[in-house]
N, CA and C atoms as a LAMMPS dump frame, in Angstrom:
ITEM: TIMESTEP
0
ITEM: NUMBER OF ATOMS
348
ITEM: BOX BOUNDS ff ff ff
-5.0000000000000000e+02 5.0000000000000000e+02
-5.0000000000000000e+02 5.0000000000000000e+02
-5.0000000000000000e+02 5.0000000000000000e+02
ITEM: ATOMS id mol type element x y z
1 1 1 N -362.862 -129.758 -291.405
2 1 2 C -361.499 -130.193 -291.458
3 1 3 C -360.804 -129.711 -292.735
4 2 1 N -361.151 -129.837 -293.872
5 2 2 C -360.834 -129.402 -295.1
6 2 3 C -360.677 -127.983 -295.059
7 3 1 N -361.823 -127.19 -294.804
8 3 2 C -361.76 -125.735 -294.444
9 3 3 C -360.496 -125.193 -293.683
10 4 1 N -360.07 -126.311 -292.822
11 4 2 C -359.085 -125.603 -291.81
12 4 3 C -357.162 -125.755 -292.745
13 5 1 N -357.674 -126.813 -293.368
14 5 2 C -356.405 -127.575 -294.058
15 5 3 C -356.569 -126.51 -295.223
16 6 1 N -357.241 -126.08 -295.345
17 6 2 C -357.286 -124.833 -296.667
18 6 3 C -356.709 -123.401 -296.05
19 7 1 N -357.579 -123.338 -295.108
20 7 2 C -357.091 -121.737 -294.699
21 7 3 C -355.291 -121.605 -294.103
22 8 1 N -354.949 -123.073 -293.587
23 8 2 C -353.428 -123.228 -292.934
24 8 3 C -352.579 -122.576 -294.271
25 9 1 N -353.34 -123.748 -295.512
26 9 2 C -352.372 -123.64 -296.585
27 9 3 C -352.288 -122.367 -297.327
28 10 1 N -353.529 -121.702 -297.208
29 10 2 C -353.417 -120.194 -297.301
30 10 3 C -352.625 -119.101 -296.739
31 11 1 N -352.247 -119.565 -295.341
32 11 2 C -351.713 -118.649 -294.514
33 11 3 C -350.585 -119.237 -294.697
34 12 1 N -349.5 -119.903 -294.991
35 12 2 C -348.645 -120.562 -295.119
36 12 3 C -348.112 -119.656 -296.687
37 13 1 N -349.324 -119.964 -297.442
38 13 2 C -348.733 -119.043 -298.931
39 13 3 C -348.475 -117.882 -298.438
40 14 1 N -349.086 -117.658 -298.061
41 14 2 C -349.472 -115.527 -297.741
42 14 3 C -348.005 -115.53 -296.906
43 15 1 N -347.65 -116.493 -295.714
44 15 2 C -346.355 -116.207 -295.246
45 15 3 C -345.366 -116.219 -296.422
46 16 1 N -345.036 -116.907 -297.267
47 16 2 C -344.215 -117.479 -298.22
48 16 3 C -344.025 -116.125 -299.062
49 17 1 N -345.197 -115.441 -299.265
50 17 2 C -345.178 -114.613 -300.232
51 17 3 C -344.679 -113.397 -299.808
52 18 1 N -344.918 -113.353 -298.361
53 18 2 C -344.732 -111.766 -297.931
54 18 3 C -343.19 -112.159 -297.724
55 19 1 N -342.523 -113.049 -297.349
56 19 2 C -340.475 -113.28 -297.195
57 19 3 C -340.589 -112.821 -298.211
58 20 1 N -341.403 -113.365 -299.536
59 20 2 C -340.403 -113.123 -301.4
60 20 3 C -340.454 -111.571 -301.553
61 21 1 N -341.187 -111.083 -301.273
62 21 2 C -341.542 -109.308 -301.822
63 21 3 C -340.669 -109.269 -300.463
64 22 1 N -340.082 -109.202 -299.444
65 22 2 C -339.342 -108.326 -298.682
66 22 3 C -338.088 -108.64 -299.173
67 23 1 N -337.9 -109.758 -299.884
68 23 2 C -336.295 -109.987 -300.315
69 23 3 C -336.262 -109.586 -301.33
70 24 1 N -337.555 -109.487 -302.18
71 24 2 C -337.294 -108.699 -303.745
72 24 3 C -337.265 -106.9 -303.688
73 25 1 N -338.009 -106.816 -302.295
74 25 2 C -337.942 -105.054 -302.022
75 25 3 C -336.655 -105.006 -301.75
76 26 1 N -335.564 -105.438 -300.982
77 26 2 C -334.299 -105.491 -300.442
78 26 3 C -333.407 -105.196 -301.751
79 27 1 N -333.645 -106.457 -302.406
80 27 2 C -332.88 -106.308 -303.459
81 27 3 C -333.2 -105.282 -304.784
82 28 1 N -334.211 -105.159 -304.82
83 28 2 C -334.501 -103.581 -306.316
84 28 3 C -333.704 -102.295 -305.245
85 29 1 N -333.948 -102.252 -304.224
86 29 2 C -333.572 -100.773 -303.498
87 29 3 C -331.645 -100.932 -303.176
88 30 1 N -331.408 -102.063 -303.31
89 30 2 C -329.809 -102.765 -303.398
90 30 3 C -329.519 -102.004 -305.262
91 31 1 N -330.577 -102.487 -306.229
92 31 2 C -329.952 -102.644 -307.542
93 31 3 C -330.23 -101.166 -307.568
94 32 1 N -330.914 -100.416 -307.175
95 32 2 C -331.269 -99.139 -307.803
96 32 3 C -330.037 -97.816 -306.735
97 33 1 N -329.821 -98.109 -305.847
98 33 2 C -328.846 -96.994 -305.197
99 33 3 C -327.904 -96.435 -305.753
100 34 1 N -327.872 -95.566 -305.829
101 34 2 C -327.114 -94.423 -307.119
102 34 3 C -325.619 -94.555 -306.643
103 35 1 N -324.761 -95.302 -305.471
104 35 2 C -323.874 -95.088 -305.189
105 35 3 C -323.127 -96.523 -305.526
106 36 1 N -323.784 -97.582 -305.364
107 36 2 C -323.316 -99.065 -305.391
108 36 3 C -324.075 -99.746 -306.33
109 37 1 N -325.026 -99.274 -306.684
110 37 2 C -325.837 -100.278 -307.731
111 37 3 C -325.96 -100.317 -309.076
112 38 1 N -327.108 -100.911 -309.525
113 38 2 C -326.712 -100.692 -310.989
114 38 3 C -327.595 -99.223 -311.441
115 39 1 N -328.184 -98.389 -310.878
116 39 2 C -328.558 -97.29 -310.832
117 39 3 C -327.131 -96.33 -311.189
118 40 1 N -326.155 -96.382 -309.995
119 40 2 C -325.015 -95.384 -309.963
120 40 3 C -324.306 -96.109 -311.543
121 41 1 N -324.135 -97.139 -311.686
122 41 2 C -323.58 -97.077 -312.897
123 41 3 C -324.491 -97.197 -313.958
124 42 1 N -325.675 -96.519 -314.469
125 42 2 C -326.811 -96.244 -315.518
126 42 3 C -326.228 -95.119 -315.403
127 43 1 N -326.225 -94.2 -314.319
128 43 2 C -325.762 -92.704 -314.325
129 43 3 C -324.604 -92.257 -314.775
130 44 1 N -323.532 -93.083 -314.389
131 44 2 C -322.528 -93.051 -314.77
132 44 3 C -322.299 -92.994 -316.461
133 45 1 N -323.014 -93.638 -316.905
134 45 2 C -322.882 -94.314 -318.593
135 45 3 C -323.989 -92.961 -318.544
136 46 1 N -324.896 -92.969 -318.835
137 46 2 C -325.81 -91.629 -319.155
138 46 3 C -324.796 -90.049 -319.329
139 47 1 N -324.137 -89.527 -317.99
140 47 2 C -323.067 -88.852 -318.16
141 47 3 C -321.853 -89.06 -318.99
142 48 1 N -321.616 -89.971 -319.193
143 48 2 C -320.8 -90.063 -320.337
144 48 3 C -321.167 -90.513 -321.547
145 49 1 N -322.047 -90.684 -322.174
146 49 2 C -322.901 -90.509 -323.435
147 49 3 C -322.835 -88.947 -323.77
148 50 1 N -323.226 -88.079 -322.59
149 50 2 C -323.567 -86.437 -322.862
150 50 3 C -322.25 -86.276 -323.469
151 51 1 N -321.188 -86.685 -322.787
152 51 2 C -320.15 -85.65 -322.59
153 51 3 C -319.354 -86.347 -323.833
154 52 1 N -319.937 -87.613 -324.353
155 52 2 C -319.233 -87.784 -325.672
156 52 3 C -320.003 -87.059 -326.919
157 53 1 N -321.544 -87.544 -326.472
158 53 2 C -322.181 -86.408 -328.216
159 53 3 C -321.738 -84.758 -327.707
160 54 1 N -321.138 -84.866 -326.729
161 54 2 C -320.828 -83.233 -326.949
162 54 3 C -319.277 -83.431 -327.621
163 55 1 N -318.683 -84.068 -327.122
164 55 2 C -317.121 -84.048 -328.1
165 55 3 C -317.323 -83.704 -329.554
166 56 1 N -318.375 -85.509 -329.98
167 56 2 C -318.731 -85.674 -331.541
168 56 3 C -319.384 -84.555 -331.946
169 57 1 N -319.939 -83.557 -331.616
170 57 2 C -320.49 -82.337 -332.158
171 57 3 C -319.445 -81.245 -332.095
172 58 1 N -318.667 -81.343 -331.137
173 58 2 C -317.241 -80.416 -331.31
174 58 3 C -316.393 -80.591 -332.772
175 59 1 N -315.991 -82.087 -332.24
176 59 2 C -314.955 -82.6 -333.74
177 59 3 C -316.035 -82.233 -335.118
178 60 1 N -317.301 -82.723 -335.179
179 60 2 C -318.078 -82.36 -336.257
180 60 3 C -317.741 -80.941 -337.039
181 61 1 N -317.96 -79.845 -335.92
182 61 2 C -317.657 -78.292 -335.926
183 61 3 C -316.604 -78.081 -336.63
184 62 1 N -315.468 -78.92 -335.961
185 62 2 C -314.168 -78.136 -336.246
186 62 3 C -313.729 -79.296 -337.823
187 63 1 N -314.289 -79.958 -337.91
188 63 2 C -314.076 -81.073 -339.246
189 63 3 C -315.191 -79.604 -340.476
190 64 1 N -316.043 -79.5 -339.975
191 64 2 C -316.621 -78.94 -341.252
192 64 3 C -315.927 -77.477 -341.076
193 65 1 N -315.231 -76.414 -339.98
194 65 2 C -315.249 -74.98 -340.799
195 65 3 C -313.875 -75.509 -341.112
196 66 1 N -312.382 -76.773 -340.705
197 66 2 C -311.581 -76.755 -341.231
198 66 3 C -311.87 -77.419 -343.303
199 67 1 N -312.381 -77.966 -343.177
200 67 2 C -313.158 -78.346 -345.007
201 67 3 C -313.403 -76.992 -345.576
202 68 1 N -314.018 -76.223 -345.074
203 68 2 C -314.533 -74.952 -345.413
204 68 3 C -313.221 -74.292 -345.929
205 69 1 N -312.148 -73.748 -344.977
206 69 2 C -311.118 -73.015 -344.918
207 69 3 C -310.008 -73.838 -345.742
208 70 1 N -310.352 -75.542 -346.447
209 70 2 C -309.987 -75.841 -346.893
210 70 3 C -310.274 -75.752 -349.067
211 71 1 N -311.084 -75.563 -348.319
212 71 2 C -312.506 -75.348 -350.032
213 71 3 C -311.776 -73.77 -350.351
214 72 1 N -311.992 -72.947 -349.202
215 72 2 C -311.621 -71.894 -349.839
216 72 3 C -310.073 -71.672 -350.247
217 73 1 N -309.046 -72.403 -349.782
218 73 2 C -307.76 -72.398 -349.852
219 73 3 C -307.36 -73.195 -351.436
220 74 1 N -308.152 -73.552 -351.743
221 74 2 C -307.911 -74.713 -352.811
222 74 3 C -308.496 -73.42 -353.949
223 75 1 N -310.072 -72.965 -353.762
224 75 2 C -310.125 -71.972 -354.686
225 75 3 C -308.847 -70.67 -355.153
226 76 1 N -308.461 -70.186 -354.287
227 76 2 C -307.761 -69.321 -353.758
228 76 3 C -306.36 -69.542 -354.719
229 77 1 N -306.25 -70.885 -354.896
230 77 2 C -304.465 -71.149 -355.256
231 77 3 C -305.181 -71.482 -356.98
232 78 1 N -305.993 -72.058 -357.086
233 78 2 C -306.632 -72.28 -358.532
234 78 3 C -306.708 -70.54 -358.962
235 79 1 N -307.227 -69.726 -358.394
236 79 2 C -307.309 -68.961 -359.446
237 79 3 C -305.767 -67.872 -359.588
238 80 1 N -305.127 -68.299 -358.367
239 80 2 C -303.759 -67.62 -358.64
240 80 3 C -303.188 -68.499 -360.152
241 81 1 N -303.048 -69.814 -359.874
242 81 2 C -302.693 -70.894 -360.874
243 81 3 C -303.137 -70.205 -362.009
244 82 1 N -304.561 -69.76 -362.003
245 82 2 C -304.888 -69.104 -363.491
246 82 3 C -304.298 -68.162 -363.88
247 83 1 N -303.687 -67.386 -362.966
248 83 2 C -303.43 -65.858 -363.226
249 83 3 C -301.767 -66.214 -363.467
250 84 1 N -301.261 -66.891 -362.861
251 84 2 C -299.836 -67.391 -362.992
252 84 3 C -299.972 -67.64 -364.791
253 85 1 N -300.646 -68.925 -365.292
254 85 2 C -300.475 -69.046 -366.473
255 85 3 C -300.973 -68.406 -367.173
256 86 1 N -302.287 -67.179 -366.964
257 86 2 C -302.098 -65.75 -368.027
258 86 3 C -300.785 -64.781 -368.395
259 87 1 N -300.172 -64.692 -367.403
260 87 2 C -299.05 -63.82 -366.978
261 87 3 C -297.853 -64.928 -367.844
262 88 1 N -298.149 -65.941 -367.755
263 88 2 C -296.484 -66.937 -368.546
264 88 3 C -297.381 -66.96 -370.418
265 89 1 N -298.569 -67.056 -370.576
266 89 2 C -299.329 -67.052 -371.427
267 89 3 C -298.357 -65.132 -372.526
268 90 1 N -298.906 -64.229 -371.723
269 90 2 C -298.735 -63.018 -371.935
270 90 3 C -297.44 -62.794 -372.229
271 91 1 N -296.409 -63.25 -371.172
272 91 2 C -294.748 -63.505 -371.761
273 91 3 C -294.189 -63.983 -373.333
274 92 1 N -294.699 -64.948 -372.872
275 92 2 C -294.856 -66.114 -374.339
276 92 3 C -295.369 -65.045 -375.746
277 93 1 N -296.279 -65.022 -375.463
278 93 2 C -297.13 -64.085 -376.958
279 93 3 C -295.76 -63.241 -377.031
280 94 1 N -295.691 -61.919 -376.16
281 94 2 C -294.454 -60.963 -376.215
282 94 3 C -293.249 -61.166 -376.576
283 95 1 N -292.66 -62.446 -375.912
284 95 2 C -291.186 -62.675 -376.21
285 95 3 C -290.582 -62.525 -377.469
286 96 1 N -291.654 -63.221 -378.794
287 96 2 C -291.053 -62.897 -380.289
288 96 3 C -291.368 -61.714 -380.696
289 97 1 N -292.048 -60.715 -380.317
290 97 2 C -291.994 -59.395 -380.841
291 97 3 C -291.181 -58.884 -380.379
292 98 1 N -291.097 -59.015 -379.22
293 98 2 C -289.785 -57.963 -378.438
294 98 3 C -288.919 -58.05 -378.141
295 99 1 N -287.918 -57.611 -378.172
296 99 2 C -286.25 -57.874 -377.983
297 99 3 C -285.947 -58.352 -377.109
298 100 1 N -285.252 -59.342 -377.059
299 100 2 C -284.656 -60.523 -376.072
300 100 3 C -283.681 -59.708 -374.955
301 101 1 N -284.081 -59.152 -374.369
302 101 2 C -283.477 -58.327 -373.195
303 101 3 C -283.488 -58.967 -371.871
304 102 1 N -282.562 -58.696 -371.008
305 102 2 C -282.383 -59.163 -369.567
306 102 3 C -284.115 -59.463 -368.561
307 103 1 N -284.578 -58.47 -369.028
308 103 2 C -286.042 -58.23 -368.3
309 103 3 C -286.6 -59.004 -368.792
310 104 1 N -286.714 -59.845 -369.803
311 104 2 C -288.082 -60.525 -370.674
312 104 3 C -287.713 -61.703 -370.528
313 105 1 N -285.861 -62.102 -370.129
314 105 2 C -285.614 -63.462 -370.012
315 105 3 C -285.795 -63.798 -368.476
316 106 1 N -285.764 -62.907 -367.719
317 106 2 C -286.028 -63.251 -365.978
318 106 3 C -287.439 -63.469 -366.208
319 107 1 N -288.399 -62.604 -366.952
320 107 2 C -290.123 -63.094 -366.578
321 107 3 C -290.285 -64.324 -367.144
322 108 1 N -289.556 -65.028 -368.362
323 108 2 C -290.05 -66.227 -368.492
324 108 3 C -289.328 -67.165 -367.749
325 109 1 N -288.023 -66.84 -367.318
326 109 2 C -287.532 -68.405 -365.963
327 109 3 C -288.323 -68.005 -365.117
328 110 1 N -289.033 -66.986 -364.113
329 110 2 C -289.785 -67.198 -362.918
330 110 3 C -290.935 -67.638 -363.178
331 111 1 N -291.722 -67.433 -364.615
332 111 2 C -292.845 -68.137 -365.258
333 111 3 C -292.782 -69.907 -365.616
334 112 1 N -291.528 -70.212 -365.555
335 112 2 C -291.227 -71.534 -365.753
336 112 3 C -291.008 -71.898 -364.717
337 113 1 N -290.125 -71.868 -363.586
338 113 2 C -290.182 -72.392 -362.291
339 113 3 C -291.352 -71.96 -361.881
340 114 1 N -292.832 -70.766 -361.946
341 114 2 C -293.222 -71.074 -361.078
342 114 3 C -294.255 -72.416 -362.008
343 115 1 N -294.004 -72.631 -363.044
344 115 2 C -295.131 -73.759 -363.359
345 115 3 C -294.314 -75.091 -362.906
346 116 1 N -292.993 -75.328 -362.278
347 116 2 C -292.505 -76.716 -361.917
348 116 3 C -293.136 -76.85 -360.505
């Protein structure tokens, strides 16, 4: 009698168990479908992760050769700047030796505006 009240309650689990795995198979193959589930939107987010570290490596690109073209633009005007104030430097020394003429007073106003 016990034996039989055991094996019922066995077969009773084993029914119980095989509904839960067909409703849990139902539902993973529900969550995983690439079109409605949470599969299609993992994919979704995955593709757009790519397509943003590809932006952030674009902007990266164009942030460092514009710095670059900026580094060199900054050198570029510094050493004109130098050469500007050799050239107003060189005026200066000249002006008291040499006669105050039309030519010597235009190089030092364009030497003075260009230092404003």
């Amino acid at each position: 009698m016990i034996e039989t009240i055991l094996q019922v309650t066995l077969a009773v689990a084993s029914v119980g168990l095989a509904v839960f795995c067909v409703v849990l198979a139902r539902r993973l193959r529900r969550l995983n479908d690439l079109e409605t589930g949470l599969g299609g939107a993992i994919a979704v987010m995955a593709a757009e992760v790519d397509r943003l570290e590809k932006a952030i490596i674009a902007a990266r690109d164009e942030a460092k050769s514009a710095s670059e073209a900026l580094a060199a633009e900054v050198a570029r005007s510094r050493n004109e700047r130098a050469h500007w104030d050799l050239r107003r430097k060189i005026v200066d020394a000249a002006a008291p030796a040499a006669p105050a003429h039309a030519g010597a007073r235009r190089l030092r106003k364009r030497a003075e505006h260009a230092d404003a």
